[in-house]
C-alpha positions in Angstrom: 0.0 0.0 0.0 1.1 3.4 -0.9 0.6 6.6 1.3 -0.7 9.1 -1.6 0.4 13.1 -1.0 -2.3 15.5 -1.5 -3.6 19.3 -0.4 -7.0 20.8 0.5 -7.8 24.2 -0.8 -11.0 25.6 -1.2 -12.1 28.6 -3.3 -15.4 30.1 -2.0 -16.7 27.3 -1.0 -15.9 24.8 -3.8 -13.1 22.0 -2.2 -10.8 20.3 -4.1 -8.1 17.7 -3.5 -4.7 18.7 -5.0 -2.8 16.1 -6.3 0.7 16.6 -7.7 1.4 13.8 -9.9 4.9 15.6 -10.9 6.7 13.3 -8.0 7.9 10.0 -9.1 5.1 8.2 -5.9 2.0 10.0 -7.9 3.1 8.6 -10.9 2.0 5.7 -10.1 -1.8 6.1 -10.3 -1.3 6.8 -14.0 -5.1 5.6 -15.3 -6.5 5.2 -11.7 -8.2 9.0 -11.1 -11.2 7.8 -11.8 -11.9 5.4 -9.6 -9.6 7.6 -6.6 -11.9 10.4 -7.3 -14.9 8.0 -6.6 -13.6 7.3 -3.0 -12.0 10.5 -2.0 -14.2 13.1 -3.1 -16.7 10.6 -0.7 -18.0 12.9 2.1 -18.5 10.2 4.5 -16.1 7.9 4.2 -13.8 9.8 2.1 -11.4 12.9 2.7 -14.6 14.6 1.2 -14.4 16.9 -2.0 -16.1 18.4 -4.7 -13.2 16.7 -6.9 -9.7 16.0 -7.2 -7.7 18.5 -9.3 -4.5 16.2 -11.0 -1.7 18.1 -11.6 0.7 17.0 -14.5 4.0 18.3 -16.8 3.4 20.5 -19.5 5.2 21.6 -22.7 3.0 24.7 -23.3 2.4 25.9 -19.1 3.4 25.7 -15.8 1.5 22.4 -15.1 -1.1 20.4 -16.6 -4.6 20.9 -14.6 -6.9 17.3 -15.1 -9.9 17.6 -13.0 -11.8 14.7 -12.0 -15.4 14.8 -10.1 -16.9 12.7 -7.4 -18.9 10.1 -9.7 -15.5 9.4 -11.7 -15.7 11.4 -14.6 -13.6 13.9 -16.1 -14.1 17.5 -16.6 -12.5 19.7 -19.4 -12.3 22.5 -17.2 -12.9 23.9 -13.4 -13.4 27.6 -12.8 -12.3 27.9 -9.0 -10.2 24.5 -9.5 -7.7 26.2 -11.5 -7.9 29.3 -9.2 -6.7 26.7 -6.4 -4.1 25.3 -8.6 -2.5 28.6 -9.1 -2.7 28.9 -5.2 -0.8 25.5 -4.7 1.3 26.4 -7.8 2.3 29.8 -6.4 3.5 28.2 -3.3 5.0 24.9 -4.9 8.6 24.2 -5.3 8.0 22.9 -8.7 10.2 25.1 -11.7 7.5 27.6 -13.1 9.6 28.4 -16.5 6.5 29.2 -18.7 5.7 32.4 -15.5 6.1 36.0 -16.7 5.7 38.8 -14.7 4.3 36.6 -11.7 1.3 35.2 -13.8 0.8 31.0 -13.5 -0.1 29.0 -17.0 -2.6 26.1 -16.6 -3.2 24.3 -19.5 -6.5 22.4 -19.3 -8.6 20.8 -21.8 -10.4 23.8 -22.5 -7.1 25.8 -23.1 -4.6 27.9 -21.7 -5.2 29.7 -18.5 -3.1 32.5 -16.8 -3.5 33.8 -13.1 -1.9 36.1 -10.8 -2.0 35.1 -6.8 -1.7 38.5 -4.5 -2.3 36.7 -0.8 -5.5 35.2 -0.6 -7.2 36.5 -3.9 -6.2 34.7 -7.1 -7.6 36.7 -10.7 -7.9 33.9 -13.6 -8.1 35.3 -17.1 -10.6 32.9 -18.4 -10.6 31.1 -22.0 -13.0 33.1 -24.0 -16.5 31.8 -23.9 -18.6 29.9 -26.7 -22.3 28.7 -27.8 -23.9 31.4 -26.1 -27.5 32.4 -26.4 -28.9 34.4 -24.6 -32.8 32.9 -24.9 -35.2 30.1 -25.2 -37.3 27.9 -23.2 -37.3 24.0 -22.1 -40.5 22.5 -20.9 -39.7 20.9 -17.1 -42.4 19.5 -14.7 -45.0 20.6 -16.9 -43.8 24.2 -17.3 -41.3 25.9 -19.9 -38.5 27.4 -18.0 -36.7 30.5 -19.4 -33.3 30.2 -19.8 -29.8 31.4 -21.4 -26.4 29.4 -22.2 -23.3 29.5 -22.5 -19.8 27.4 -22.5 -17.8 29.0 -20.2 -15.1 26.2 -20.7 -18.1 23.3 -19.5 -21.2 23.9 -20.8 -24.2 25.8 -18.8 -27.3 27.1 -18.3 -28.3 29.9 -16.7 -32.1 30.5 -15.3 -33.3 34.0 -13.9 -35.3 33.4 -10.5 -37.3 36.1 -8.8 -36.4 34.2 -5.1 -33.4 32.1 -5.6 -33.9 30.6 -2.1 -36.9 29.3 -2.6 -36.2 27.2 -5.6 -35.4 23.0 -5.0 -31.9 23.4 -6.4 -31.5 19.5 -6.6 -35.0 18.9 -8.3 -35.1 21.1 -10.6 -31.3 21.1 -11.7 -31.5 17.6 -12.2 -34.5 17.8 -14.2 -32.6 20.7 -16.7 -29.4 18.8 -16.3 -30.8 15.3 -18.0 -33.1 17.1 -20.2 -33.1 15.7 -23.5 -32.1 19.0 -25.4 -28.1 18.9 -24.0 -27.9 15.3 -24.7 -25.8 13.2 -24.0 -23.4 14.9 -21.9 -26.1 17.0 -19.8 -25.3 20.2 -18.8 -24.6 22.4 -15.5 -27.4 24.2 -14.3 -27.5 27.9 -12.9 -30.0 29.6 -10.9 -29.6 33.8 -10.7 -30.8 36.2 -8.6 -30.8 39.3 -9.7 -30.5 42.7 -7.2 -32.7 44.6 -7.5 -30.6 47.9 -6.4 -27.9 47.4 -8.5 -27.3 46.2 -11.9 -24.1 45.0 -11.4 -24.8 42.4 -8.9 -25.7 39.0 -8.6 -26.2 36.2 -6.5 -26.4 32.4 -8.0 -26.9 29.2 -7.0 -25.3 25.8 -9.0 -26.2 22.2 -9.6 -23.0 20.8 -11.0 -22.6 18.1 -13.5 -20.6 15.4 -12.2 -21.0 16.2 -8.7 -24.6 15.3 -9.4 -26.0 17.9 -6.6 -26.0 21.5 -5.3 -22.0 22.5 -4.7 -21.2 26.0 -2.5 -19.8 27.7 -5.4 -18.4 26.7 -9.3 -16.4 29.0 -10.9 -17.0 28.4 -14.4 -21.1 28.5 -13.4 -20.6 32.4 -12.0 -18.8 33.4 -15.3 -21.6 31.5 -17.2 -24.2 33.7 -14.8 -22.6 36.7 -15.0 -21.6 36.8 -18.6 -25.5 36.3 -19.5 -26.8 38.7 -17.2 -24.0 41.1 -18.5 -25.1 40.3 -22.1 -29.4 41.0 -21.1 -28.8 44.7 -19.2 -25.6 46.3 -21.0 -26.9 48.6 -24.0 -26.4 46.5 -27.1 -24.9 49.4 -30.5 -23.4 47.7 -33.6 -19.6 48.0 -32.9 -19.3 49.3 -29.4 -17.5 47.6 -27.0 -18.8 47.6 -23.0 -16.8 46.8 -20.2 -18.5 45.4 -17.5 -17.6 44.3 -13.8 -20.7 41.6 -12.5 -19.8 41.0 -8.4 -21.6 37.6 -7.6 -22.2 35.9 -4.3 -22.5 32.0 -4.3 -23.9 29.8 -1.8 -20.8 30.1 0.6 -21.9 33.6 1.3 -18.8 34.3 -0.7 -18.5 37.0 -3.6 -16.5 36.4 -6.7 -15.9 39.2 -9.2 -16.5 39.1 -13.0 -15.3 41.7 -15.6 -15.8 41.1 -19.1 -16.1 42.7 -22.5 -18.5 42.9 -24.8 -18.5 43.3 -28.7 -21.4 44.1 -30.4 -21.5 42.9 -34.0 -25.0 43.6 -35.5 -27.0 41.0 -34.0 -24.1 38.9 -32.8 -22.3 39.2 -29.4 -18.9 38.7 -28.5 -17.7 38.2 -25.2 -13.7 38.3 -24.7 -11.1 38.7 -21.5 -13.1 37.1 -18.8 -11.4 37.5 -15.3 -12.9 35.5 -12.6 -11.5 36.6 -9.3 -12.2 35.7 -5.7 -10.7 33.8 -2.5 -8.9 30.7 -2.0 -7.4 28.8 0.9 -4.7 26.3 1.4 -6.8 24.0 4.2 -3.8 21.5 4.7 -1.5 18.7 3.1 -2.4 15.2 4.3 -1.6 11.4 3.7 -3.9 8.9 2.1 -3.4 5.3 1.2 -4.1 3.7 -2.1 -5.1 0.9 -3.3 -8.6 1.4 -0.9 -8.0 -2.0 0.4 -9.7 -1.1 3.9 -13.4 -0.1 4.7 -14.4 2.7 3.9 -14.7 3.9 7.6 -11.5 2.7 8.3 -9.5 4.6 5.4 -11.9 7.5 6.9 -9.4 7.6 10.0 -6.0 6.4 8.0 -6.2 10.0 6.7 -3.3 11.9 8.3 -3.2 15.9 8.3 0.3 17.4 8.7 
């Protein structure tokens, strides 16, 4: 049995394992993330995440970001996954030859990323977005449900609510998720509040793909929310760009900033240089043993924190 490295960090509520398969020991689990994402990311008889973030060599960045969720599948991208990457990278003894002027590279599935890290705030310049429109309607329960999308990296859809704490977040995001219009892969699903005293704020809650169930925040879900909200109250003139700045408070009770711009084509929309910024925290480097051999319970107390 082999005692496995990894790190806890959390960004606004979203947890992730950190795994740094750059050392010869990690290595080792080449073609096993899936199934040590199933038992890790377990809540109960896990270490507990909302996935495990693989870190790997790249040609083209500073590291490799492969993100794995709870139910074993893997993820093109992570929004505040790769903001806790550049955390852990910031602080990491690995050579960082690809940084310029204190900016991390993460290359991900969905592209290149590049973040700065000033304390406990990391800003991630976002891949530009895709597939967005802004408007139409799917038929759930009985009932067509108004809605926008956009791929902000993963795909996702983004539904305006009147009183975003009264809606059944697992219910009803499952229903959308499944939905026969984003076969086969399903989509994530956003629910947005609106404020009413200020255009430029937000408040969303998130039922992720993968996860399968409400998370505290998703990164990639509050740039999806805040570009489409950006896109329905900024004026819309053939060739004028807008620069907007969306503030956005997740589940957590924490509040990520979006700034954005907008290009206005005739009918056509472009959104470009997407910054997603907001807190992260290093929670603590720990032990756990693979293969999962044990009980559950019992790997539950083999986990050591250092």
């Amino acid at each position: 049995m082999t005692q496995i490295p990894f790190t806890k960090v959390v960004g606004t509520g979203n947890d992730f394992i950190v795994v740094d398969a750059r050392t010869k020991t990690v290595r080792t689990l080449a073609g096993k993330w899936a199934a040590v994402s199933r038992v890790w990311c377990d809540r109960r008889n896990g270490i507990g995440a909302d996935g495990v973030l693989v870190l790997q060599p790249s040609r083209r960045a500073d590291v490799v970001m492969r993100v794995f969720n709870p139910d074993g599948s893997e993820a093109q991208m992570c929004g505040n996954g790769a903001r806790c990457v550049a955390l852990y990278q910031a602080h990491s003894t690995q050579h960082t030859a690809h940084s310029k002027n204190g900016h991390i590279t993460i290359e991900t599935k969905a592209g290149i990323l590049t973040a700065t890290v000033k304390g406990g705030r990391v800003a991630m310049r976002m891949t530009d977005p895709t597939d967005l429109c802004c408007e139409f309607s799917v038929n759930v329960d009985g009932r067509g449900l108004h809605m926008g999308s956009v791929n902000t990296g993963v795909p996702h859809v983004v539904i305006p609510v009147a009183d975003l704490d009264a809606v059944d977040v697992a219910h009803l995001g499952r229903h959308v998720r499944l939905h026969p219009r984003f076969a086969p892969r399903g989509t994530n699903v956003n629910f947005m509040q609106a404020e009413a005293r200020s255009p430029d704020r937000i408040s969303v809650r998130t039922y992720e793909r993968g996860v399968e169930g409400e998370t505290f925040a998703c990164g990639t879900g509050v740039a999806a929310s805040a570009i489409l909200h950006a896109v329905r109250t900024s004026p819309q003139a053939a060739g004028r760009r807008v620069s907007r700045r969306i503030e956005v408070t997740v589940r957590s009770g924490d509040r990520l900033r979006v700034s954005m711009e907008l290009h206005a084509t005739g009918r056509e929309i472009r959104v470009a240089n997407v910054m997603l910024e907001g807190p992260a925290e290093r929670v603590f480097d720990g032990m756990a043993p693979w293969p999962h051999h044990l009980p559950a319970a019992a790997h539950h107390r083999k986990v050591s924190i250092q």
